[in-house]
N, C-alpha and C positions, 0 to 999 in steps of 0.2 A: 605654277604657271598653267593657263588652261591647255589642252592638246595641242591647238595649234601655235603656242606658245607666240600666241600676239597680245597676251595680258600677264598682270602678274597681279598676287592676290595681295592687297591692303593691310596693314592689321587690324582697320576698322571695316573687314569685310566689304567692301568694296572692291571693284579692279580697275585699273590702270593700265593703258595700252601702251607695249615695253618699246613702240616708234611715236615720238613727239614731233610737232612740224613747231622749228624756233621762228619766232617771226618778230625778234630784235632785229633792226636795220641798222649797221653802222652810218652809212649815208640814209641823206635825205633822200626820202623818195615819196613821191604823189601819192598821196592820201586814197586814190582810186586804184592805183596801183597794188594797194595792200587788201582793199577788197578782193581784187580779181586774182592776184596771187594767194590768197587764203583760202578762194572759190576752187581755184585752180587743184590744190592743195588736197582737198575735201575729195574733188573728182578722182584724184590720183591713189584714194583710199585712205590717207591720213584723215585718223576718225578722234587724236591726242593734239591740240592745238596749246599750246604757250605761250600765254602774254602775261602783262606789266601795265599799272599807270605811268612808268618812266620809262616805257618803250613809245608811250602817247600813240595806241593805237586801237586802244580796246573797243572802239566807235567803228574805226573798217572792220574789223575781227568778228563783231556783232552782226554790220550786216552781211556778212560774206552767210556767217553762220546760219542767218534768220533767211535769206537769199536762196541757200541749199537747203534749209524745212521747207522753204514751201513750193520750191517747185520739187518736192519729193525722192530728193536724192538722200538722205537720212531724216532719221526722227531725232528730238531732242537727247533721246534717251542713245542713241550712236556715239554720241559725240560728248569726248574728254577733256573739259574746255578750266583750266586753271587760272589764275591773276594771283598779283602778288599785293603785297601790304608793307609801303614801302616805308623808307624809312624817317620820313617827316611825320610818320602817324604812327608810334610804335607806343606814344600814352595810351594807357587803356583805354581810354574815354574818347579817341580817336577812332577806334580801330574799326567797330561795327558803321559809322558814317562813311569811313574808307573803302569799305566794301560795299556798300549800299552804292557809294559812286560809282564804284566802279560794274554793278549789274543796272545801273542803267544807260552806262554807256555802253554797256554787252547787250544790252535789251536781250537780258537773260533775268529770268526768277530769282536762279541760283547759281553757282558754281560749282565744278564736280572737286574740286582743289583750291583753297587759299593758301597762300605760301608767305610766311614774314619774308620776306625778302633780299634781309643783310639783319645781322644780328647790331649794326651801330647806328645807334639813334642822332637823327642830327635835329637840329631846331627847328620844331612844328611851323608850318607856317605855308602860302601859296607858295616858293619856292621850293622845286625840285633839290636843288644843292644851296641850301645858304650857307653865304659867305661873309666874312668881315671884311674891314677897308682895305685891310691886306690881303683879299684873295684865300683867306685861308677858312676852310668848312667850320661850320661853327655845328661844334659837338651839343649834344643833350645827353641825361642821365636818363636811363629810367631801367627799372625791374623786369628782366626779361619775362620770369615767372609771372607779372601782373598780366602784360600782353599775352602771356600765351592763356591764364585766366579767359581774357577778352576775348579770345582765340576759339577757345572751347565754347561761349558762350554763342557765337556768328553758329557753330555746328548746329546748336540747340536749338537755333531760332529756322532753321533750313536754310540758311542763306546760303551754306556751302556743304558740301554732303563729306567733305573731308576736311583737313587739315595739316598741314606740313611746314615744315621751314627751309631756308635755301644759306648755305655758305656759311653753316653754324658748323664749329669744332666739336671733338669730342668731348671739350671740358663744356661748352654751353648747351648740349645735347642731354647731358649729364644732368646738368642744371633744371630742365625741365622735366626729366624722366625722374628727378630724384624728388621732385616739388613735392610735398603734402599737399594730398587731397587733388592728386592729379586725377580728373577726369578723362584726358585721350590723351596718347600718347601720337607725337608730328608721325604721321604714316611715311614723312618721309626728308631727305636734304638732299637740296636740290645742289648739286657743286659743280666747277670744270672739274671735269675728267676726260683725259682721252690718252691716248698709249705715252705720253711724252709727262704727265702727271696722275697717275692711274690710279690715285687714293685710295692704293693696295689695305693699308691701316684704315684707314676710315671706314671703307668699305667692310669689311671684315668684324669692325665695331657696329656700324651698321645691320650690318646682318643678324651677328649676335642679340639685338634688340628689336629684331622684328620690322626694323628701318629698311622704305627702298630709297637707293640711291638713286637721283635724277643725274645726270650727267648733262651741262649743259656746255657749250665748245667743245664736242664730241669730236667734230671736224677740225680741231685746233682753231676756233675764231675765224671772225669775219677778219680781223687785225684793224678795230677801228684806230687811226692814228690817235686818237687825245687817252685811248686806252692801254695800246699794247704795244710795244717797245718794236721798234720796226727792224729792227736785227737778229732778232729771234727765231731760231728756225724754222720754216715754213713746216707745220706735221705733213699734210699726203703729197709731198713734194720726198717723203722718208726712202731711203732704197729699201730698207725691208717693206714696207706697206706698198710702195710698186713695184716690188717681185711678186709680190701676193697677188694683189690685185692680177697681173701676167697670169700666174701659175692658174687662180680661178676665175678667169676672164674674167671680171668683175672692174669696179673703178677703187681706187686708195680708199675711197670713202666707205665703199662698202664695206670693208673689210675693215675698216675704224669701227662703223658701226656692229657690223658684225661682232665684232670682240666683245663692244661693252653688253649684248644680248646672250650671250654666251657666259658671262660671268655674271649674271641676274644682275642687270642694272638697266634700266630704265634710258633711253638716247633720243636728246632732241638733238634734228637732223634742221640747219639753216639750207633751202634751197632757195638759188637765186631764180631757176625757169623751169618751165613744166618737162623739162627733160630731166632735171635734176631728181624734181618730185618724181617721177615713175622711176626712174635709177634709184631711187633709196627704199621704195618699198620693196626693191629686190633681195631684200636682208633677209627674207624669210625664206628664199630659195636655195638657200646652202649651209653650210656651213663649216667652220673652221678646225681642221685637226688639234688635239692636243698638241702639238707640238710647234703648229703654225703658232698657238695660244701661250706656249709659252715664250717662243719667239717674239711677240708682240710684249709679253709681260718686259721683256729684258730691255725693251727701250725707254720705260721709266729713266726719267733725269730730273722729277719733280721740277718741272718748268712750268711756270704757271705764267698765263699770257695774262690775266685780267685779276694783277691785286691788289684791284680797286683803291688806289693812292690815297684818294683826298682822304679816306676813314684811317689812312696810319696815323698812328700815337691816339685811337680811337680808344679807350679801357677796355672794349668790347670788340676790337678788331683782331679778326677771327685767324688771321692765316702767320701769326707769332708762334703758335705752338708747332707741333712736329704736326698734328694731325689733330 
């Protein structure tokens, strides 16, 4: 991590800044809205932005980005801007058009991160989720090894200056690290983690391989209804994480995030308004005792808010094993 431990170092020698601003919207919300909360975002010092073609928003995200170059609030080279590769384009022969879409709806060159997305391939096609007459996802096969081939090939071309994957196991992690004739290895997997599923194991696998882990529902979820079971504990609603917060005047959140910067992990932070955003770049101003930390470790109950339904009984659906 650099000194002021606001980055963390790649295994493709690059860095990666260890606060992400998430900007999945469970509800709708105005397309201008996403600009100006992105703008917003950038002001409040979030210089790590995360998005998706199935967040459908990579268009406001662009101009928020192109917005703040030019009226001289960062240069391009400030700003840690990733998109994923989802999973209607996981054939190889999809994957570099997939990106290509998606830097021009960034009205960006390149990207400093591509992330495959979900390791389960569903049927190629304009639909975000296809489905058959019964409602049910209609699965695709395909080689994860090929795509991540395709993967390496987008680095070569400059279209993205890294590469990574999100929501892959350690048996599909495996998979591509053990590939012949791997060229790069994912600099990273992107997973929920937050104190209520802390992928202690994964984590620790991770590491071991020179892997960062992204942590995304750092906060526990936005809890979109058609995703995450509305009975499930609320995370910074936890009595330990608001004694903490109390003891270091801070908010539950901070000290959510707090944690996962504290055990080198990477946290995208969902802020709903700009008081949010300046509240979470507070994460840099304290920090947590060993003992708060191991406090926090003990509320693991591997609760996982978002697991991703439509892909079970997917061959490739990631969250069957232990880790």
């Amino acid at each position: 991590m650099d000194p002021k431990g606001r980055h963390l170092k790649l295994n493709d020698g690059h860095f990666i800044p260890v606060l992400g601003f998430g900007t999945y919207a469970a509800e709708e919300v105005p397309k201008s809205k996403t600009v100006e909360d992105t703008k917003l975002a950038i002001d409040a010092g979030f210089r790590h932005i995360d998005c998706a073609p199935a967040y459908g928003n990579e268009n406001e995200i662009g101009l928020a980005i192109q917005s703040k170059i030019e009226d001289g609030t960062v240069k391009r080279g400030d700003m840690f801007c990733n998109t994923k590769l989802w999973v209607t384009c996981l054939q190889p022969e999809l994957v570099r058009p997939a990106l290509e879409k998606s830097l021009k709806n960034l009205h960006l060159d390149y990207v400093d991160l591509y992330i495959i997305h979900y390791p389960t391939a569903l049927k190629p096609g304009e639909e975000f989720y296809p489905e058959d007459e019964k409602g049910k996802a209609i699965f695709d096969t395909v080689d994860l090894c090929a795509t991540w081939e395709a993967m390496e090939k987008c680095k070569d071309a400059g279209l993205t200056k890294s590469i990574g994957v999100s929501n892959f196991n350690r048996r599909q992690l495996e998979k591509i690290l053990n590939k012949p004739g791997l060229k790069y290895k994912p600099v990273c997997n992107q997973v929920e983690c937050h104190p209520y599923l802390n992928q202690r194991k994964l984590l620790d696998f991770c590491k071991s391989k020179d892997i960062v882990l992204v942590a995304y529902g750092a906060l526990g979820t936005q809890r979109p209804k058609q995703w995450v079971d509305q009975s499930s504990p609320v995370l910074l609603e936890d009595p330990v994480l608001c004694a903490m917060a109390k003891k270091y005047e801070r908010t539950p959140a901070l000290i959510a995030l707090r944690y996962q910067l504290q055990r080198g992990v990477v946290a995208l932070a969902k802020c709903i308004n700009e008081k949010q955003m300046k509240e979470n770049m507070q994460v840099f101003e304290f920090q947590l005792t060993s003992e708060d930390m191991k406090a926090i470790d003990g509320l693991n109950r591997n609760l996982r808010y978002l697991p991703f339904h439509i892909s079970i009984g997917h061959p490739e659906y990631p969250f069957s094993d232990e880790y």
